[in-house]
N, C-alpha and C positions, 0 to 999 in steps of 0.2 A: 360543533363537529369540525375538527380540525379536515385541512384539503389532503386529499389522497392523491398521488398522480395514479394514469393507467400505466400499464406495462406491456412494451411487446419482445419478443423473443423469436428471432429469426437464426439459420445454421445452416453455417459455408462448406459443403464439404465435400469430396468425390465418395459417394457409395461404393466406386467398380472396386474390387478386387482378384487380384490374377488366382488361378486355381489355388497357389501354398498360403496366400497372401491371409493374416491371422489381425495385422493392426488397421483399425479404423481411426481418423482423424477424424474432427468436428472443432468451428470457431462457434460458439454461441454468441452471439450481439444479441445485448438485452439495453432496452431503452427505456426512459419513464420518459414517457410525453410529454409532460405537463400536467398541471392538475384537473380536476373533476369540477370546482367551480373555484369561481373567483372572488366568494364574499365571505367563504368560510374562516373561521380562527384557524390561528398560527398553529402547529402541533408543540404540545408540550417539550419542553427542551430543559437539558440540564448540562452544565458546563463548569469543569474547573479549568483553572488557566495554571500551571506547574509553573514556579521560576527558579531557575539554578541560583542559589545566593552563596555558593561555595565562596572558600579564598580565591581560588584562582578570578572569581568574576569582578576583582575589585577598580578602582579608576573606572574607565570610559566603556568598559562591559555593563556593570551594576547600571549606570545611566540611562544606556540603551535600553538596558532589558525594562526598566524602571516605566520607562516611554511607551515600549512595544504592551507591556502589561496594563497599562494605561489606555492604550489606545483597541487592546482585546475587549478591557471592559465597558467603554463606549461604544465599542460597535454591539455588544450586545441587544435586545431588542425588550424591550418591558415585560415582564413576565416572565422571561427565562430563570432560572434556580440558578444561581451560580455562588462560587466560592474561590480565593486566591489563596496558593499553599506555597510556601517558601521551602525550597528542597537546599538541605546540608546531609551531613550525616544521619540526618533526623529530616521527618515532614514538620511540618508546620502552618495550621491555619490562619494567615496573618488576616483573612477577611472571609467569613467575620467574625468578632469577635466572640469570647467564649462558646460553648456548645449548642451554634443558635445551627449548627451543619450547612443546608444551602440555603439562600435567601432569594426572594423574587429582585430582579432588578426595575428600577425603579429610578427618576432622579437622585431621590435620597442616600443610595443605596451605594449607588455609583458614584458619589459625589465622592460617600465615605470608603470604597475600595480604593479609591485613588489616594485618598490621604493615607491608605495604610501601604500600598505600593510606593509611593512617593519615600518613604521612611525607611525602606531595605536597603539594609549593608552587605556588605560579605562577608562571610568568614566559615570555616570549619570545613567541609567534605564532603563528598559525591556516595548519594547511596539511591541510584535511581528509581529500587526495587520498596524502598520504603515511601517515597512518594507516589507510586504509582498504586501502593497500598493504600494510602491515607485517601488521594483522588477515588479509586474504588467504592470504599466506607461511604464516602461522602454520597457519589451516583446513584449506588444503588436505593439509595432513599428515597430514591424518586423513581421505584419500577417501570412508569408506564411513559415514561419520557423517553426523547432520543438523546441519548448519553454520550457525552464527549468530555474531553481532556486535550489541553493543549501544553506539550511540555518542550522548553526548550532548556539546556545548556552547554558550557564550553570545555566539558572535562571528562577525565576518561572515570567509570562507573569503578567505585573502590569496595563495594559486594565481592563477597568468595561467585563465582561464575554461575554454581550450583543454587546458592541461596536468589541469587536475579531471576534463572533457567524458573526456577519454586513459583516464585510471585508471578510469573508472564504465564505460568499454565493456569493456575489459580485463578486468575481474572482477565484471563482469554476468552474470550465473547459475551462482553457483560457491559462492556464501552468501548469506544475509538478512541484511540492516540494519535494523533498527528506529532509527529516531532521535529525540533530544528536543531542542529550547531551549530554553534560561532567560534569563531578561534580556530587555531589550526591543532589544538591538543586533543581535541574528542576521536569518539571512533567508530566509523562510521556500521563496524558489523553491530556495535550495540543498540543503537539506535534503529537498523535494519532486525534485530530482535524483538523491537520494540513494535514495529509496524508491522510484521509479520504476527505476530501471537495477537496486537488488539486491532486489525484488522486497517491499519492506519495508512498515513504515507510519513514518511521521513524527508529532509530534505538538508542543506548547507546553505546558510546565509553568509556569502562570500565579504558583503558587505556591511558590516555592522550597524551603520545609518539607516542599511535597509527593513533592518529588525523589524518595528512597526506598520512595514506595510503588508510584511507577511503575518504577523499575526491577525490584522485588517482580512484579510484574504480568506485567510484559514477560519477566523470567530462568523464569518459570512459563511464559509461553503457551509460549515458547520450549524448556523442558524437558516439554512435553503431546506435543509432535511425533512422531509416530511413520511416518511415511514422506518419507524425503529431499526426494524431487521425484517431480512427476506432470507432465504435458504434454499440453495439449489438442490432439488431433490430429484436422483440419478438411478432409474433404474436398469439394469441390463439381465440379459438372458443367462439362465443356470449353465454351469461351463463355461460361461463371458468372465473377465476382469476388466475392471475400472483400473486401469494404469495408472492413471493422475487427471487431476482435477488443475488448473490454473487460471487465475486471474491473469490477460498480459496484454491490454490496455485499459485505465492509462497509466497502469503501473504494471509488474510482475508480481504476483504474488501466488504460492503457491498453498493450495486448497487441503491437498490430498492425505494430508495427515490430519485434520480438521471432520473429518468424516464422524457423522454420528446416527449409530445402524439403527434402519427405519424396520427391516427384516432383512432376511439372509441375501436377496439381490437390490435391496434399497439403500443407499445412502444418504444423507442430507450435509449438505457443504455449508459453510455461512459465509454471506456477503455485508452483513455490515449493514447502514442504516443507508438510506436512499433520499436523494430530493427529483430534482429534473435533469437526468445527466443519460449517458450512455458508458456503458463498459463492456467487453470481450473477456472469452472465457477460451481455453482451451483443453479439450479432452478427448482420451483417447482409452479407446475399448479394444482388446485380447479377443479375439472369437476362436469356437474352436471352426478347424476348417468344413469348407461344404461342396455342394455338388452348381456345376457350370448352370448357369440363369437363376441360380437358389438366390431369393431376394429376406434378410431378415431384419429385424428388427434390432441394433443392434444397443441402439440405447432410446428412453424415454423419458426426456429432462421436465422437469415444472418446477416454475419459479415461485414459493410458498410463505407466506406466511404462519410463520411458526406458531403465536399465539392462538392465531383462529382458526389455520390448513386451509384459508381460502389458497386456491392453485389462481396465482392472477397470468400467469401464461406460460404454454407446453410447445412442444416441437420434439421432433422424431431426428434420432439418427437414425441412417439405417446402412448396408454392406449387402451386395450384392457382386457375386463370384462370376466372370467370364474370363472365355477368351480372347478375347477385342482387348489386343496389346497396346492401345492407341487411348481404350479408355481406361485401362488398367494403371496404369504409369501415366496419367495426366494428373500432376498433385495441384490444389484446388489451392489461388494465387492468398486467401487469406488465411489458410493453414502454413503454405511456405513463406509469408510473409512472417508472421509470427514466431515460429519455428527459427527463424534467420536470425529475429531480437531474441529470443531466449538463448541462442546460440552466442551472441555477440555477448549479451550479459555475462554468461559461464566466460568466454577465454576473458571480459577484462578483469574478473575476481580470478580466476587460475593467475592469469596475468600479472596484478598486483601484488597476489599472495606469493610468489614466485622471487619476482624482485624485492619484497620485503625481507625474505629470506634467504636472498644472496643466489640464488638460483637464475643467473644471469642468462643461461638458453632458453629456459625454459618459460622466463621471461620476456624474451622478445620473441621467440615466435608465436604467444600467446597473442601478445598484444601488437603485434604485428600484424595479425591475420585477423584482428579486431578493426583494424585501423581500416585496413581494407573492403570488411564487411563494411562499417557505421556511411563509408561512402557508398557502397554501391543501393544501401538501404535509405538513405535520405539521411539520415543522423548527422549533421553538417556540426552539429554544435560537439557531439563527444568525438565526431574525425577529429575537430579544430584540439581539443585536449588531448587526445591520444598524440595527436602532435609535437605535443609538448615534452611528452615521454620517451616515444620512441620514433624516430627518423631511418627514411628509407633510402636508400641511394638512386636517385631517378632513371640512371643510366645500368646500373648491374642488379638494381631491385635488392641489394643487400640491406637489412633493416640490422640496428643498434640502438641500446638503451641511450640516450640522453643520459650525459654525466651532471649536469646540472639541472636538476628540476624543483621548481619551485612544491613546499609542499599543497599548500591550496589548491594549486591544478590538479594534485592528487588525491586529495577531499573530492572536489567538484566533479572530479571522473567517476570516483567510488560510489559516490550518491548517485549521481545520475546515472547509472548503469541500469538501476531498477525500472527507469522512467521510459516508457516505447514509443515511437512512430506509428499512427496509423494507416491504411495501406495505400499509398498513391490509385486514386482513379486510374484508370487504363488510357493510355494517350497525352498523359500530365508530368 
């Protein structure tokens, strides 16, 4: 019997409401503790590892990646199903050989995925939508596994936009994607596609040398998992609306279109597969209005296991209408913390998009007024980039784009936008 962890589910929120007052906030913090015991088997796992083997990845790219897909398959753990797919134009199963699909790993096994990664050239073109086909085919063979994919390249996706959009609906919650880029050619909303639709993260390996330790990192969090999938299921009162549903730490993600109706006031969200971690949710519930002391119920979350409906933990929003203008208007410090990072995310995408497009006001007071948030929020790492962008005058506070900017600082801002702070203790 593979280990389960428990789960708890706690929600930060102000109930009060002034008499017009219609929106309710709520931070959900859901934790897995740890596991149930300590002697049980591993949970079943299944893994491809994608490697971009386009032209563009030839010389000291193909090398690295050759390393890092090396060093994916070692960290693996024995028993896991796994398979290596070379992505051009085309997918490709370089390991293993002919139609044996996923293989347990094994010494042997691994020995021979490494002679067959060891042997990738480069050549041909970026069809990200076909690989992430071929990794699907593959996953799904193994149902009752915790399913993952790890894909990395250095090139912008040469798919019609429509045919990629096809493939990411198709095989949207059915495995995780983690992804990475290298080089300064990719892009990062395509890969922000990618983690969005299979419920993944994305990231920029600024470093090339660094390649192997992030796939180390990532083939680990991805062998910690011990529960498939969980599913937030959200109910609220007739005449209520679910606004939006969001993941936003320790990444943003947004849930709300992802909804799959349980009945006419139930929805069910998906989170993706679990080990021992903690993550924030944020949502927010439409009421219609009520009458002064009226206390309701405004939503009723449980954290579900979809194949079986065990409910492994619930918690109550709730909205309660006064006059007490002191508790009406007191917003609750990990709703406006988050609300701050989702904020600062939106103006640096307005912000880049802006300056991409020669839209030079509307570009710096985006990312001007970013710059200012990510300090007053702790974000020391994306103030430090935003930096590099745009400059304020200390003395008259006038801000302007930076004429010279390197583009990587402009990768590594784009990426990490998605990525959030969580909320300073009080007095720290």
């Amino acid at each position: 019997m593979a280990e389960q962890p428990a789960f708890t589910l706690t929600i930060d929120q102000n109930k009060y409401l002034p008499l017009d007052g219609r929106e309710v906030h709520a931070v959900l913090t859901i934790g897995s503790t740890g596991t149930a015991t300590t002697h049980a088997a591993p949970a079943e796992a299944a893994e491809v590892i994608i490697i971009d083997t386009s032209g563009s990845m030839s010389g000291e790219k193909i090398r690295e990646a050759r390393q890092a897909a090396v060093t994916a398959v070692r960290t693996l753990r024995d028993g896991v199903h796994f398979a290596v797919v070379a992505g051009t134009a085309a997918a490709r199963v370089v390991f293993p050989r002919g139609d044996a699909g996923l293989v347990p790993a094994n010494p042997a096994t691994r020995a021979e995925a490494e002679r067959a990664v060891n042997q990738l050239l480069a050549h041909g073109g970026t069809a990200m939508g076909e690989w992430l086909k071929l990794a699907g085919s593959l996953l799904t063979s193994r149902p009752s596994a915790i399913r993952h994919a790890l894909l990395m390249t250095d090139g912008q996706n040469n798919e019609r936009a429509g045919e990629f959009d096809a493939v990411l609906r198709q095989w949207s919650g059915t495995f995780v994607c983690d992804s990475l880029g290298i080089g300064a050619d990719w892009v990062p909303a395509e890969l922000r596609k990618v983690a969005d639709a299979m419920l993944g993260t994305f990231d920029y390996v600024r470093d090339q040398g660094d390649l192997p330790e992030y796939f180390r990192r990532l083939t680990q969090a991805s062998m910690s998992k011990t529960v498939a999938e969980l599913s937030l299921r959200v109910w609220v009162p007739q005449a209520a609306r679910l606004r939006f549903v969001k993941q936003v730490s320790p990444t943003l993600l947004d849930l709300t279109g992802k909804r799959t109706d349980v009945n006419p006031l139930t929805g069910e969200y998906p989170t993706g597969s679990w080990g021992a971690e903690e993550r924030e949710y944020h949502l927010c519930v439409e009421v219609p209005p009520g009458q002064i002391g009226q206390e309701i119920r405004a939503g009723w979350v449980k954290l579900v296991r979809p194949d079986t409906q065990e409910v492994v933990a619930s918690g109550n929003v709730l909205a309660q209408w006064t006059d007490d203008l002191a508790q009406s208007t007191q917003i609750n410090r990990k709703v406006a913390h988050y609300t701050g990072q989702a904020e600062l995310h939106e103006l640096i995408q307005e912000g880049l998009g802006a300056r991409a497009m020669g839209d030079v006001d509307t570009a710096t007071a985006r990312l001007a007024k970013a710059r200012e948030l990510a300090a007053e929020s702790g974000r020391e790492d994306t103030a430090r980039l935003l930096e590099k962008v745009v400059e304020v005058d200390p003395v008259t506070g006038t801000a302007r784009l930076r004429n010279q900017v390197d583009k990587t600082d402009v990768l590594e801002l784009d990426t990490g936008s998605v990525r959030t702070s969580r909320l300073r203790k009080e007095g720290s």
